[in-house]
C-alpha positions as CSV (number, residue, x, y, z in Angstrom):
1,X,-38.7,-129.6,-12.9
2,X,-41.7,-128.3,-15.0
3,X,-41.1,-127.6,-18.5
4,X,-43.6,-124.7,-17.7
5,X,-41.0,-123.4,-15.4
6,X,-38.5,-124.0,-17.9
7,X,-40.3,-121.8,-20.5
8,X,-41.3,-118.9,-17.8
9,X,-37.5,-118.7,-17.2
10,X,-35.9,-119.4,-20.6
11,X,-34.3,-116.0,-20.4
12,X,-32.1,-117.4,-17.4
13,X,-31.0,-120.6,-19.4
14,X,-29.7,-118.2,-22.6
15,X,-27.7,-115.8,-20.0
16,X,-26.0,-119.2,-18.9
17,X,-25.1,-120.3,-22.4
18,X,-24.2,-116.5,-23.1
19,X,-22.1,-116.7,-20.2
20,X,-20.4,-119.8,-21.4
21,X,-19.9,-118.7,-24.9
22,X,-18.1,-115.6,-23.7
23,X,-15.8,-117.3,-21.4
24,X,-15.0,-119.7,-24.2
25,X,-14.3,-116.5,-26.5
26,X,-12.3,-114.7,-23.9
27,X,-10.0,-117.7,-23.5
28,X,-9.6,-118.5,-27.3
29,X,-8.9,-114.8,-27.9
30,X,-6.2,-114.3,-25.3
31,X,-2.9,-114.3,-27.0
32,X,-0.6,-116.1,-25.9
33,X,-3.2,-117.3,-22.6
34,X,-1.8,-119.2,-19.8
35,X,-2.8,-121.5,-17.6
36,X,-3.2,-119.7,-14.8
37,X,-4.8,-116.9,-16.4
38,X,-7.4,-119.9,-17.5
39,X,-8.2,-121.1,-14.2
40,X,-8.4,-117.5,-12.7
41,X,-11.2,-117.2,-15.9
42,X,-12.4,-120.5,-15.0
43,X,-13.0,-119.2,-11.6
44,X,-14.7,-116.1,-12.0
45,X,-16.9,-118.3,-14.7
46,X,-18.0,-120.8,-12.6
47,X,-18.8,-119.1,-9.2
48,X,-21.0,-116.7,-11.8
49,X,-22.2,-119.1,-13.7
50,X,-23.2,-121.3,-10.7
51,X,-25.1,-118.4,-8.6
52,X,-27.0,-117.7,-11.7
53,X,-27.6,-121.3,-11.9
54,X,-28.7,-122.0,-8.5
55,X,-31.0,-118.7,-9.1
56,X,-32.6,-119.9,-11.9
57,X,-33.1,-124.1,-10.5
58,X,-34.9,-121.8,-7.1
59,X,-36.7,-119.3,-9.3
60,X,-38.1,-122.4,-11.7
61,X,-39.6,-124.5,-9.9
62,X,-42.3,-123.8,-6.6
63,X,-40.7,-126.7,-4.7
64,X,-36.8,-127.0,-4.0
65,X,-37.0,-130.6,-4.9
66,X,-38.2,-130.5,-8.1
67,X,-34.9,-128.8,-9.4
68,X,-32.7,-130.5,-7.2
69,X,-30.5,-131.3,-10.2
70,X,-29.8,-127.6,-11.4
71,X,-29.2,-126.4,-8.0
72,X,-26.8,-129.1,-7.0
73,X,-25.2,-128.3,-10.6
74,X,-24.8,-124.6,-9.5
75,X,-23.9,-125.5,-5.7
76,X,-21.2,-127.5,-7.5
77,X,-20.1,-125.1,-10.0
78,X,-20.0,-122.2,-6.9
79,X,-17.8,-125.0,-4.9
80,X,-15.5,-125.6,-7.9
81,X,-14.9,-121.9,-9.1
82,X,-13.9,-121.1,-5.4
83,X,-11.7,-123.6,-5.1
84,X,-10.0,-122.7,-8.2
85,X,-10.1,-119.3,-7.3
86,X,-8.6,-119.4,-3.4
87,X,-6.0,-121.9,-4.1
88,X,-2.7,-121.9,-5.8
89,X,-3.4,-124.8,-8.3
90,X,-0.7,-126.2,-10.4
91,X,-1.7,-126.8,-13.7
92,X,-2.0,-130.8,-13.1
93,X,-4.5,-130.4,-10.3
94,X,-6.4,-127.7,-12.1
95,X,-6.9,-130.3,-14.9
96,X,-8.5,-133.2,-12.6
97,X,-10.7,-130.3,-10.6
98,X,-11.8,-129.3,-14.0
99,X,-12.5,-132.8,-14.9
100,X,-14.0,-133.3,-11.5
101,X,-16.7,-130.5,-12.1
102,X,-16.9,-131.8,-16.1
103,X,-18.5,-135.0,-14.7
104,X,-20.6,-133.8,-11.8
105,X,-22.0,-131.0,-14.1
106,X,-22.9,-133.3,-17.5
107,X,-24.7,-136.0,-14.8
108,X,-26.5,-133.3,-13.5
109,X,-27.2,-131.8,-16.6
110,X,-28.3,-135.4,-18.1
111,X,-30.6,-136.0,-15.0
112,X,-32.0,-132.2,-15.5
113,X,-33.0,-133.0,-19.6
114,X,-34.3,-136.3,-18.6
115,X,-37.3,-134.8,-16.9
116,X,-38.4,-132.9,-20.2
117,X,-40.3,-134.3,-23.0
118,X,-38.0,-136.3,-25.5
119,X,-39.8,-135.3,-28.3
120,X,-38.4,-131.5,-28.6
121,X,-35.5,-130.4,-29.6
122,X,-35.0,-128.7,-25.9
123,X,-34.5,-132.0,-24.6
124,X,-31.9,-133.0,-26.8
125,X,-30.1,-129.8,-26.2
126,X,-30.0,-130.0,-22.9
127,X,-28.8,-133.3,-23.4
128,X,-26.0,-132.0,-25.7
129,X,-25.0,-130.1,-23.2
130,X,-24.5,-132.7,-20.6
131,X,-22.8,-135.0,-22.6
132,X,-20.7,-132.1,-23.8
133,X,-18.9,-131.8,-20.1
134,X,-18.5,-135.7,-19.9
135,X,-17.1,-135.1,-22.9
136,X,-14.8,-132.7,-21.5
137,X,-14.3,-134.5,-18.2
138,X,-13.1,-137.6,-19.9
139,X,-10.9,-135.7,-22.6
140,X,-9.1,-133.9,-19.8
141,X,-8.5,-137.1,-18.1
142,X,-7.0,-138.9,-20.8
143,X,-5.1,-135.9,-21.3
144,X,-3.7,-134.3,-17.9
145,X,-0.1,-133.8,-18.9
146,X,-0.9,-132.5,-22.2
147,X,0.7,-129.1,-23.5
148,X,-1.2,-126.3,-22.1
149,X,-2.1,-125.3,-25.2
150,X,-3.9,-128.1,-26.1
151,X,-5.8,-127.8,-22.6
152,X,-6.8,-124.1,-23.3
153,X,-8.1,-125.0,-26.4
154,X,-9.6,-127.6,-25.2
155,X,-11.7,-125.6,-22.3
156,X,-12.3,-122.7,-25.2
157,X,-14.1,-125.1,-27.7
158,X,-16.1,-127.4,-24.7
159,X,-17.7,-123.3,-23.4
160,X,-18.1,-122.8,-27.2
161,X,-20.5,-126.1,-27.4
162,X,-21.8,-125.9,-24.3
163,X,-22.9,-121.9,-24.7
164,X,-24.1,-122.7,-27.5
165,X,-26.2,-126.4,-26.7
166,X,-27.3,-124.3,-24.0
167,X,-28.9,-121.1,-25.4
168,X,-30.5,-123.2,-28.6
169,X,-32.5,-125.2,-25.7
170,X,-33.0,-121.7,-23.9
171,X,-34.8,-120.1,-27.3
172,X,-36.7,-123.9,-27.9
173,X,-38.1,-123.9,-24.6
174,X,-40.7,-121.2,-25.4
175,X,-41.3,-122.4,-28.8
176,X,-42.2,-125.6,-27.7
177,X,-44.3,-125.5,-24.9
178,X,-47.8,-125.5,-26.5
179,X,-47.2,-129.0,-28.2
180,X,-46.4,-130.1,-24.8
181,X,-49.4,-129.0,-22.8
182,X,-50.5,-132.1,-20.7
183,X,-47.2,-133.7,-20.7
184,X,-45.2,-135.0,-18.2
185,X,-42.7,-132.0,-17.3
């Protein structure tokens, strides 16, 4: 993907990490949230966050290949969020699905920040942000039969970091295109 397209669309990128900061906020400030009320969230989240995401990879770039990575990520996310959403999960098997998407998403989301210059801060926060749902992937796999409270919060602070990784590279993107002109990306 271009970082030209990047910048032209840096408004969809920021609605993704907005997205992702309130579903993080929305779990954290649910009293007494639980677990099922999460993945029905989690749902919602991803199928949303995925469209948007499979917008944004089609509306970036002129060639489908060039943002294969971000449309797979939202294909994935769309996949993942209806599963969560159409079947009766129990709380052990919504941990691995989550954990399933966790690593599909960060590789993706790696491969996608690979592509831009390493020299802006963009690229690093995009990075961030791919390591931040490996991070999550392996947390809630060394974790699957933890209390469910440790699980919620750990979903609520993983959307926090992500949101946020994600809308920092969204607002850098514009900022640093001129020093990139003639770049590869």
């Amino acid at each position: 993907m271009k970082l030209a397209a990047l910048v032209r669309n840096w408004w969809m990128m920021a609605a993704r990490g907005g997205l992702a900061i309130l579903f993080g906020l929305a779990v954290l400030g649910w009293p007494d949230v639980t677990l099922s009320v999460v993945v029905l969230l989690f749902g919602v989240y991803a199928v949303v966050d995925g469209a948007w995401t499979v917008a944004a990879g089609a509306r970036a770039s002129e060639r489908l290949f060039d943002a294969w990575p971000v449309v797979l990520e939202g294909v994935v996310s769309v996949a993942l969020g209806a599963l969560a959403l159409g079947w009766p999960l129990q709380a052990g098997q919504f941990v691995y699905v989550l954990a399933g998407w966790g690593l599909a998403t960060g590789g993706l989301e790696l491969l996608a920040a690979f592509y831009l210059p390493r020299a802006g801060a963009a690229h690093w926060l995009l990075a961030t942000a791919g390591l931040s749902s490996l991070f999550l992937a392996g947390l809630l796999l060394l974790l699957p039969h933890a209390d469910t409270d440790v699980i919620v919060r750990v979903i609520a602070v993983y959307a926090q970091v992500f949101g946020v990784a994600l809308l920092a590279a969204a607002v850098c993107f514009p900022r640093e295109a001129g020093r990139y002109v003639g770049t590869r990306g």
